[in-house]
N, C-alpha and C positions, 0 to 999 in steps of 0.2 A: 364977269357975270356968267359966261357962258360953262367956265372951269366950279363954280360955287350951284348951277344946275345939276352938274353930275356928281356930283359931291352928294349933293341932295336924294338924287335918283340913287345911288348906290348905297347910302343911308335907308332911307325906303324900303328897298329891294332886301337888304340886312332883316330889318325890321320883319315884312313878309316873310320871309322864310321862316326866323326865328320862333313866327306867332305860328305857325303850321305846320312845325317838324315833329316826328314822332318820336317816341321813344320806344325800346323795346330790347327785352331782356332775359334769360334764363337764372335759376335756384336749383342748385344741385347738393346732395345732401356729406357733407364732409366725407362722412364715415364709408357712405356705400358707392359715391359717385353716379348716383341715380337722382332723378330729377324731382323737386318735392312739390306737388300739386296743393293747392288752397291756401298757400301761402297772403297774407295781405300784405301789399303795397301799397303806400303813400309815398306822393310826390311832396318833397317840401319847396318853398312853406305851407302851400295852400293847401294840404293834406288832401288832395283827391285822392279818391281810393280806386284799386284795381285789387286784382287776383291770378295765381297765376294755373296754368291750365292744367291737365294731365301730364305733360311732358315740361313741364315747369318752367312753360313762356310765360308772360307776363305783355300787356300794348298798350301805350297811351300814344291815340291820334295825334296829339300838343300835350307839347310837353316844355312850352317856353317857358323863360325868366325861372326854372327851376334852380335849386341850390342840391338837392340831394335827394337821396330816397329814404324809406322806414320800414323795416320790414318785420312782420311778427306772423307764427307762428305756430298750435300746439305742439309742445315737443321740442320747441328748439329755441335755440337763444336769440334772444332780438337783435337787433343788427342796425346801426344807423351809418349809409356808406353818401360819402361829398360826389357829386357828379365826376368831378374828374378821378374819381377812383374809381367809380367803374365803367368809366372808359379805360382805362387804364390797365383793367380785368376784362377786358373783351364782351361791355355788356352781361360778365358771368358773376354770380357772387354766391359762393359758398355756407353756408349755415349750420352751426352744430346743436346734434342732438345732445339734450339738456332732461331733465328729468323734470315734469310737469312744476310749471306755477302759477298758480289763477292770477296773479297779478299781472302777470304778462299777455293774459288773455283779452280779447276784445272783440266785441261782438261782430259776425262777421261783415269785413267789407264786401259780401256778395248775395244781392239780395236773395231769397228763399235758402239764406243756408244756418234756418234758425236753429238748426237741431246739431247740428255741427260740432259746435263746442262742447255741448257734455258728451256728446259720441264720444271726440278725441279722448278726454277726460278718463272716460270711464274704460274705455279698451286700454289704457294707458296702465288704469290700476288697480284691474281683477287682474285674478287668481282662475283662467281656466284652462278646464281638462277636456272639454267637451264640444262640439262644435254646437250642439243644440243649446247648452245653456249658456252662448256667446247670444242669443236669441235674449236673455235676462236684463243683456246691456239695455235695451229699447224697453222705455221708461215706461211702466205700465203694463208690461206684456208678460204674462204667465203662459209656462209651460206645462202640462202631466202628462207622463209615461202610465201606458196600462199594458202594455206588452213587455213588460220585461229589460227595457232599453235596446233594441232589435229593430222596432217601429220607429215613423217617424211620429213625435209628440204631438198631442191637442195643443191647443194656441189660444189661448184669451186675450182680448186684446179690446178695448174703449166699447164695452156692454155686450162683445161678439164674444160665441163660442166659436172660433174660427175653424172648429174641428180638425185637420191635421194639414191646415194652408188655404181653405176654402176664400177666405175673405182679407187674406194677408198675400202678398207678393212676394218671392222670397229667389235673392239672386245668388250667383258664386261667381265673379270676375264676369260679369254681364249673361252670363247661361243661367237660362231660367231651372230650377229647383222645383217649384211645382209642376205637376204633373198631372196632365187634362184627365178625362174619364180613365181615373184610374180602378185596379179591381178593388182598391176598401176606401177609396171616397174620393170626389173629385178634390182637384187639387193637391193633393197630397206632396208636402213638401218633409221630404226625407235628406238632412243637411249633411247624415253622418260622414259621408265620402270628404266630407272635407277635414284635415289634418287643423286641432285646432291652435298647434304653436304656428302656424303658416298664415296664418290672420293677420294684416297689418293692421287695418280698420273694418268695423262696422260703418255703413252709412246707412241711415232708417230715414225717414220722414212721414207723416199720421196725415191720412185723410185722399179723398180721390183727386188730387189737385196737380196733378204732374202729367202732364201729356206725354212725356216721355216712356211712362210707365201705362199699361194695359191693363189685362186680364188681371185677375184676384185682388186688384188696387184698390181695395174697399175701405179698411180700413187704412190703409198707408202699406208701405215696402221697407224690405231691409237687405241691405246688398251687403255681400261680404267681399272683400278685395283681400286676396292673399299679396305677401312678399315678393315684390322683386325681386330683393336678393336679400339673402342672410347675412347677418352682422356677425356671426360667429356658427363655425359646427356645433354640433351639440349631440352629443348621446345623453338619454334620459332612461332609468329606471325606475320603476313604481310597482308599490306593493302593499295591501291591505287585507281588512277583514272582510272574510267570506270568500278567499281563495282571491283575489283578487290581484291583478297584476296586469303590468304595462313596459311597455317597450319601445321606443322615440328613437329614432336617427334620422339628422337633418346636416347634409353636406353641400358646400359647394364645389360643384365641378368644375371651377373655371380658373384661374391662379391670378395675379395679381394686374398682370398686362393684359388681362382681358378686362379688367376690374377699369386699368387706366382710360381703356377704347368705350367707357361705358357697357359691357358686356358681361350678363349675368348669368348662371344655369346652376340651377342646385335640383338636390332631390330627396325628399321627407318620406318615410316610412313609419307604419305605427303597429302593434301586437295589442289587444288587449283579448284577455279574458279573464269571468267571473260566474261565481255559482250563485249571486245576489244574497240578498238577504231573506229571500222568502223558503219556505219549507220543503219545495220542491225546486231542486237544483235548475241553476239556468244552463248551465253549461255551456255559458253566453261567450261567441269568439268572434273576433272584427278584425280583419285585415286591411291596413288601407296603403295605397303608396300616390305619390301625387311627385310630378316635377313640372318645372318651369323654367323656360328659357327668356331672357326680355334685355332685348339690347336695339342698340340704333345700329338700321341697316342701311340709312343714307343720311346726308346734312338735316334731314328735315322729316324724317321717315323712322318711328318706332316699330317695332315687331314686337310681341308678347304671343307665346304658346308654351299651353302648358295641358299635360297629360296625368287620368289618375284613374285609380281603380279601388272598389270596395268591393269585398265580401264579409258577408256578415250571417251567423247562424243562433240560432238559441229556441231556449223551452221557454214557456211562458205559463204564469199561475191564472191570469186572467183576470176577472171582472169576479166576487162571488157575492152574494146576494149577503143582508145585514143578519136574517134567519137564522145563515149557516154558520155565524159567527156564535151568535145572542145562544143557540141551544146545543153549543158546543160538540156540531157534527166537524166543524175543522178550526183550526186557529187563527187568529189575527190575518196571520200570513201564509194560510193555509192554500189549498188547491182542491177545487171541485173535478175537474178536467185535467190530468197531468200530460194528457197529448197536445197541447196547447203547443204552438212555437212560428219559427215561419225559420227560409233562408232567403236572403236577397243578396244582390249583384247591381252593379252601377261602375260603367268602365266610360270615361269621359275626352274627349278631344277638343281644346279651344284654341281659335286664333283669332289674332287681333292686333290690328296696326292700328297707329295714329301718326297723320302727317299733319305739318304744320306749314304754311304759306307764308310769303315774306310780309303780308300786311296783317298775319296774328290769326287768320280764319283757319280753322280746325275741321277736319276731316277724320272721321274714324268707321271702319269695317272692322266686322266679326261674324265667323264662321265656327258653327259647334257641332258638335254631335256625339249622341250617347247613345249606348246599347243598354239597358237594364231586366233585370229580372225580378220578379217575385211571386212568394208560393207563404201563404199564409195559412196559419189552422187557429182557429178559434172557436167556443160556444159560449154564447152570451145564455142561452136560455135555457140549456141542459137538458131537461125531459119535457120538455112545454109540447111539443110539435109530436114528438117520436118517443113515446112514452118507455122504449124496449131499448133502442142503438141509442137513443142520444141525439142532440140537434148538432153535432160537431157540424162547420162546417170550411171549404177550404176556398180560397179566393186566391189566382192564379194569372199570371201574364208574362207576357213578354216584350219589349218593347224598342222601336228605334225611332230616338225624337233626332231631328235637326230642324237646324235654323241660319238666317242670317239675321242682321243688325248693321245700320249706315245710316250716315248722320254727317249734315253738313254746318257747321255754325261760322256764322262771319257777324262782325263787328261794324256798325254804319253810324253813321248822323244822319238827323233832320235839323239842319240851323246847328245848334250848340246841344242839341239833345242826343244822347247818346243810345243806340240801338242796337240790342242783341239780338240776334235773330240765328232759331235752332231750326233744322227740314231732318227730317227722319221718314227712313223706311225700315218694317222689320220684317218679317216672314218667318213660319213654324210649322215643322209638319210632325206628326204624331201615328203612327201604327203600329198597332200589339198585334199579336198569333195567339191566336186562344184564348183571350179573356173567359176569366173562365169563375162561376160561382159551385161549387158542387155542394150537397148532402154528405156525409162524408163519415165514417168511423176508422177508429186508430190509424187518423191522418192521411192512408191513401189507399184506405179502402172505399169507393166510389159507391154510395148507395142509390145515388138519384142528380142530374145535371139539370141544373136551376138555370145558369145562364152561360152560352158558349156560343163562342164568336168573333171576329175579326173589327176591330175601330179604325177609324181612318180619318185623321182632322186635320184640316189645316187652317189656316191663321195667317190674313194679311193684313199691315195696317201702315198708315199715314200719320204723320201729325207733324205740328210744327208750334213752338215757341215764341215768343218776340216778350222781350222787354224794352220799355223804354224808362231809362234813367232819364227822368225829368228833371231831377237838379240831384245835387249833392244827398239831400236828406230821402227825398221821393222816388219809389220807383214804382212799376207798374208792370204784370206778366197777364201777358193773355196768350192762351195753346188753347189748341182743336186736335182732336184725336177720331180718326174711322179705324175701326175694324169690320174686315170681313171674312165672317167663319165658315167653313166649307164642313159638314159633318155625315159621316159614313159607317151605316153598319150594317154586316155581313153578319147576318144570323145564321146559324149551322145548327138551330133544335127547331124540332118541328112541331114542340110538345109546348114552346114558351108562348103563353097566351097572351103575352104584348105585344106582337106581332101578327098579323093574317097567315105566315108561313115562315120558309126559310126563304134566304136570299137577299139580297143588297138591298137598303134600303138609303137613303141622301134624303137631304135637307140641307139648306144654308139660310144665314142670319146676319143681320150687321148692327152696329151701335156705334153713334156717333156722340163726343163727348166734348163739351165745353167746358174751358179752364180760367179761374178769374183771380188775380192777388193783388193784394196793395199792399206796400213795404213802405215806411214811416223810421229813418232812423236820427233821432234828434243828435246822437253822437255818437262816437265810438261803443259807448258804457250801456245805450237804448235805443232798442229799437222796437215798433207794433207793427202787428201783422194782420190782413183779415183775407181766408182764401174762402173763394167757391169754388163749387166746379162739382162735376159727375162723372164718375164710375161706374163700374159693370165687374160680375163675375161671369161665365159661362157655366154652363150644366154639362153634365154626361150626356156622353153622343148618344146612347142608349134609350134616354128621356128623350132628348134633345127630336131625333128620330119617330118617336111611337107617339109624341104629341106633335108632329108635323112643325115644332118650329115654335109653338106659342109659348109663349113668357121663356125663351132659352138666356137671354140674356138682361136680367133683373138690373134698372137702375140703380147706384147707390147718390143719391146726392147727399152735399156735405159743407157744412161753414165752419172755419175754423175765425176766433179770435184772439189774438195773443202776445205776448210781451218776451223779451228776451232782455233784463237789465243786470249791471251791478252799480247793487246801491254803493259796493267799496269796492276797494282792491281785491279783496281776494273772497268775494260773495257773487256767485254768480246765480240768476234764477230764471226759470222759463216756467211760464202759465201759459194756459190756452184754456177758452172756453167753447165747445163743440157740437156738432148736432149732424147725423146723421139718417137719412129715409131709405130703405132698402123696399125696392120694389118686391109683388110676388111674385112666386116664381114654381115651375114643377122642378123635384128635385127628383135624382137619381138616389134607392138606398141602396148602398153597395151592399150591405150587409143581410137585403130581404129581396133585392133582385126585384124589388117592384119601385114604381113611380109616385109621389107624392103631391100634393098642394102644400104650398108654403103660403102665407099668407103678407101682405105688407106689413113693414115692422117702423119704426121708429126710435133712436136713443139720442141723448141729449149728455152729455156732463162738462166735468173737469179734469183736467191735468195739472200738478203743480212737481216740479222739481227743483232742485238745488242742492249747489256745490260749494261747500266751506272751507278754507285752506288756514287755520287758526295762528297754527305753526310751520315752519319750513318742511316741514317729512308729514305731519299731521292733516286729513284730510277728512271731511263728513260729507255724507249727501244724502237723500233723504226725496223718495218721488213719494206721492199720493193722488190718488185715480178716483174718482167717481162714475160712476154710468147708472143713468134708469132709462132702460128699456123697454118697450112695451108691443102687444100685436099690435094696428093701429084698426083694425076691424072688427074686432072679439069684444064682447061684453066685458066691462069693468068686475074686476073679480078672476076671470078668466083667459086674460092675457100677458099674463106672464110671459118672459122668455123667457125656457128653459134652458139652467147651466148659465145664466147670462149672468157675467161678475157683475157688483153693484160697488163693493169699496175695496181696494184692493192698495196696498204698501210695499215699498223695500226700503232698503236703509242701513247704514253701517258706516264704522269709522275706518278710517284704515292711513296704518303707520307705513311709510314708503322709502327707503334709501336707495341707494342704489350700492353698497355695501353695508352689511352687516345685516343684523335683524331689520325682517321686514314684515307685515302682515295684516292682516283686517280680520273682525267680527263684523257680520252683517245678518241679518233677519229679512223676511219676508212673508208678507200676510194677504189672506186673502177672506171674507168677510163671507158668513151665510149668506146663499143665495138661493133661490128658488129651483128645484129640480124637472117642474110639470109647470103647464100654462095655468091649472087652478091654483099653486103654492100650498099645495096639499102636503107634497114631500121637499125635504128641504137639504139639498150640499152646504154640508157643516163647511165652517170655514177653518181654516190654520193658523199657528204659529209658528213658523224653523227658522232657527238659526243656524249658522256655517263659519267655521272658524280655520284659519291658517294660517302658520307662521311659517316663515324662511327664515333660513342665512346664507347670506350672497356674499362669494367672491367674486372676485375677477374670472377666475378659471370653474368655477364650479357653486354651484347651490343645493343645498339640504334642503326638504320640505315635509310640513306636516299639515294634511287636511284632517279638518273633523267635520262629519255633515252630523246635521241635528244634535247640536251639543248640547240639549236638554231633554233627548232622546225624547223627544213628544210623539205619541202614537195619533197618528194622524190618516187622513185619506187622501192622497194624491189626485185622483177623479172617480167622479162618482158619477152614476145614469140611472135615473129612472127606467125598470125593465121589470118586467112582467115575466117571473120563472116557475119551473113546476122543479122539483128536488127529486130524485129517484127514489118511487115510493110513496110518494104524495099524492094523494084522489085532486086537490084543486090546485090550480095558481096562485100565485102572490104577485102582487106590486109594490114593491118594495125599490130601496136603496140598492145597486150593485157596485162596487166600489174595489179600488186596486190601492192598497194600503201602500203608504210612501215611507222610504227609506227610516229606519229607527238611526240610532246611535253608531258612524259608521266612522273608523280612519283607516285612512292609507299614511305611507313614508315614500317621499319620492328625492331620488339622488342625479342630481344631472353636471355634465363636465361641457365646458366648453372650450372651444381652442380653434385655430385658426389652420 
């Protein structure tokens, strides 16, 4: 009896363990020997899902009566491994990169990563040259250049003119991209510095609902994560119409037994210049160089840093009024102002670790810092103001932002309920020398200083996450976000009548933000979503200051509803239905040196996308955008919002191998819209198409772009502006518009080798 007791008791004791042992594991990627983040795992048989982190852990609490794992992918081949094989592999299991199949796809096992899939998708199967039109990926979002490609571009985005980052968040490997009270508009996100063959992934997500994310998260964020490591060297050449040409070298410095240690270091360089296609030469040149180091510096300890630097020069044709087209004082693509141009500079420092703990909880710091410059010349108005010299005017800075970023996430129960829980803290400081607006002829001759002075802002915030997976299908996010803005301005004119005198002026503000989502996933194939939550942008310290603080920091609240299914194997689609309230607010005009009223606004629409995979290399996709927009205080008739998209398309098909021919035709549309709050004047909308074929080896690819292959004369962006012409007794209010690329190709030759 007493021998069939312990028998018993050590059965038992078996048993207990069995039902409370964890499991846990790493995915590292064949080819580069670096760790592959978003991965899904399933335990079989009971298919619970996990995911695995940045450094390509993976944790399940219990993980009894298991038989094996499942793991899939984008990009990589699916993989079913027996438990005792990877024990066998040291808890490690390898995965090879595969060339996309939507069959293999599966909506994600991690709740809020509904956007995920077509991200991978799509970064997977353009064709880019550019780091701004890697912006095209995120579904719904338009770009236009009116400086020449020099600027950073306007931003449309779900019924917002987001003007050049205003209302969008915009990251590079966690450093923030926007740029607070800058001299030509707050926010300003200028992506050029970034090298765009150096792009692993885009990650976007639409709407104020991410505690994690702050400032300009109005619309939603899009982070760009460069390369770990290169899969290949590569020199590249490029060459087209209108002088146009380009120069690509991307190495790794590191040799093969560094490669074994998980240790990576390469470094990318890029040349480009062009005289564009407008009438007055751009003499547009861009320099960029970018490297990165990302290796494991202990058992449990990532390092990533990486350094880059841009300069960038050119002329610009500008903005010219419809007049001077219609009476044939200049062409299409003609130029009113040939002094037009700017140069800018952006030289970047990032670091960043990630540790991992033995029970799966994740720790990450990051440390940045940039130096930038810019010196801009433009006239929007020509003889309006100064009927003799001209309205040139020049907008100037210089700038050192840093920041940190830290973040703790661990993994808990309550009972059988499983609980993620994110703690974040970030920190941002911001001061220019000389913000400066001047009056201005043939670029630096000074006729009159409008605004000059010294910014000084900083940025502290809080917030924290928790999900709780309630069962297999349900889960549930709720985050809290503070920020606290500290803003400072050092007036140096004594003439500028927004101020009482010269001399330092402070104010601070703070916004606190609630975040709410419910995830619904009936199976792999579907899943619904519905977020709330509220956001905020901030204003120029400038405003910010001279209105002592009032409306600096405008709500946006936001619902998002929506679906992520395949109805088949290789039909994937995401809908959302939306609605956003944007508080009022005073705005800073960078461009007039004075203060504004903005009024509360309101939009409401649609998103639909989808990705069709027919045939094995054969691939279609297809987003369509609604937004109606409106003041929500102005008289009906009268409140329009101007520049705000209402319907807006992309779409194309595209043939993919991974040798031989390859290539896509895609188009892109954007619907009339209202230019003025009466819809008095109207931004005609577009049609362009963009066409390219490769042929890929092993060692080397040929390539041909065609942009606008039905050479459609069109306007890229358009503004309501009020100009006088030289010579002209009155004003007009008219269209002023910056005409977009005609019928254009480049040839591009690139080798690669090891």
């Amino acid at each position: 009896m007493r021998k069939l007791l312990i028998i018993l008791t050590i059965l038992v004791s078996r048993q207990a363990i069995s039902q409370t042992s964890s499991l846990n594991g790493n995915i590292i990627d064949t080819n580069t020997n670096q760790p592959v983040e978003g991965v899904s795992v399933y335990l079989l048989p009971d298919n619970r899902a996990g995911s695995t982190d940045a450094a390509g852990n993976f944790y399940f609490r219990s993980a009894n009566n298991i038989t094996g794992l499942q793991l899939s992918a984008i990009g990589y081949q699916s993989k079913t491994v027996s438990l005792n094989e990877f024990h066998q592999k040291k808890n490690t299991i390898l995965l090879n990169p595969v060339a996309i199949e939507l069959s293999s796809v599966t909506v994600s096992a991690k709740p809020g990563e509904q956007f995920q899939a077509i991200s991978k998708i799509d970064i997977s199967l353009r064709d880019i040259s550019n780091s701004q039109e890697v912006l095209r990926l995120v579904p719904g979002l338009f770009i236009g250049q009116h400086q020449g490609g020099g600027k950073a571009e306007q931003i449309f985005l779900r019924g917002f003119d987001c003007d050049h980052g205003t209302d969008i968040s915009l990251n590079a490997d966690g450093m923030p991209v926007n740029l607070v009270s800058h001299a030509h508009g707050q926010g300003y996100a200028d992506s050029h510095f970034i090298i765009p063959e150096t792009i692993e992934n885009v990650n976007f997500k639409k709407g104020p609902y991410y505690a994690e994310k702050g400032d300009f998260c109005t619309t939603g964020y899009v982070d760009f994560h460069t390369l770990n490591s290169l899969p290949n060297n590569t020199v590249k050449l490029e060459g087209g119409m209108y002088n146009t040409f380009r120069f690509l070298g991307m190495f790794n410095l590191l040799g093969e037994q560094a490669k074994a240690k998980q240790q990576s270091w390469y470094a990318a360089a890029e040349y480009r210049y062009t005289d564009s296609y407008f009438d007055n030469p751009q003499h547009f040149n861009r320099f960029n160089f970018f490297t990165k180091y990302n290796g494991k510096i202990s058992n449990n300890t990532w390092l990533s840093f990486s350094a880059s630097a841009l300069y960038s020069k050119w002329n610009a044709s500008g903005q010219i009024p419809d007049r001077a087209v219609s009476e044939g004082i200049i062409g299409f693509y003609g130029a009113l102002d040939p002094n037009e141009g700017g140069v800018t500079s952006r030289t970047n420092a990032n670091a960043q670790t990630l540790t991992t703990l033995p029970n799966g909880d994740v720790i990450k710091n990051q440390l940045y810092y940039s130096y930038y410059t810019f010196d801009l010349h433009t006239n929007f108005t020509f003889y309006l103001v100064d009927t003799v010299n001209g309205d040139e005017i020049r907008q100037k800075e210089a700038r050192n932002l840093f920041g940190y970023k830290g973040s703790y996430e661990h993994t808990g129960y309550i009972g059988s309920v499983r609980l993620n829980s994110e703690l974040g803290m970030q920190f941002r400081g911001d001061a220019t020398n000389n913000s400066e607006l001047s009056h201005t002829k043939d670029r630096y001759t000074t006729l009159q200083n409008l605004k000059l002075g010294n910014i000084s802002e900083m940025a502290a915030s809080a917030f924290i996450n928790e999900t709780l997976r309630l069962s297999d299908r349900f889960s549930v996010n709720a985050g809290l976000r503070f920020d606290q803005f500290y803003y400072g301005y050092n007036n140096k004119l004594a003439t500028d009548s927004l101020y009482p005198g010269i001399g330092l002026y402070k104010v601070n503000d703070h916004s606190l933000n609630p975040k709410l989502s419910f995830y619904y996933s009936q199976n792999e194939n579907l899943e619904f979503y519905l977020s709330l939550g509220k956001g905020f942008h901030s204003n120029d310290a400038r405003a910010v200051v001279a209105e002592k603080g009032t409306l600096s920091l405008p709500g946006a609240y936001g619902s998002d509803l929506g679906t992520v299914f395949k109805p088949s194997k290789n039909l994937i689609i995401n809908a959302a239905l939306w609605y956003i309230l944007l508080d009022q607010e005073f705005v800073y005009a960078g461009d007039g040196g004075t203060v504004e009223f903005s009024g509360k606004t309101q939009r409401v629409g649609f998103d639909f996308s989808t990705r069709y995979q027919p045939l094995q290399y054969l691939f279609f996709d297809l987003d369509l955008n609604y937004a109606h927009g409106r003041s929500v205080n102005d008289l009906k008739g009268q409140n329009f919002i101007p520049l705000a998209p209402v319907w807006t398309s992309t779409g194309g098909i595209t043939y993919t191998k991974q040798e031989g021919f390859n290539g896509s035709l895609r188009y892109r549309f954007m619907g009339d819209r209202p230019a003025n709050s009466n819809n008095t004047l109207t931004a005609l909308g577009y049609f362009v198409t963009d066409f390219v074929l490769n042929y890929t080896k092993k060692n080397y690819e040929i390539g041909l772009t065609i942009n606008n292959v039905l050479n459609t004369k069109w306007k890229e962006t358009q503004f309501d502006t009020v100009t006088r012409l030289k010579g002209e007794s009155a004003p007009v209010d008219e269209i002023c518009f910056t005409p977009g690329t005609p019928l254009s190709a480049r040839l591009s030759f690139s080798i690669f080798f090891r």
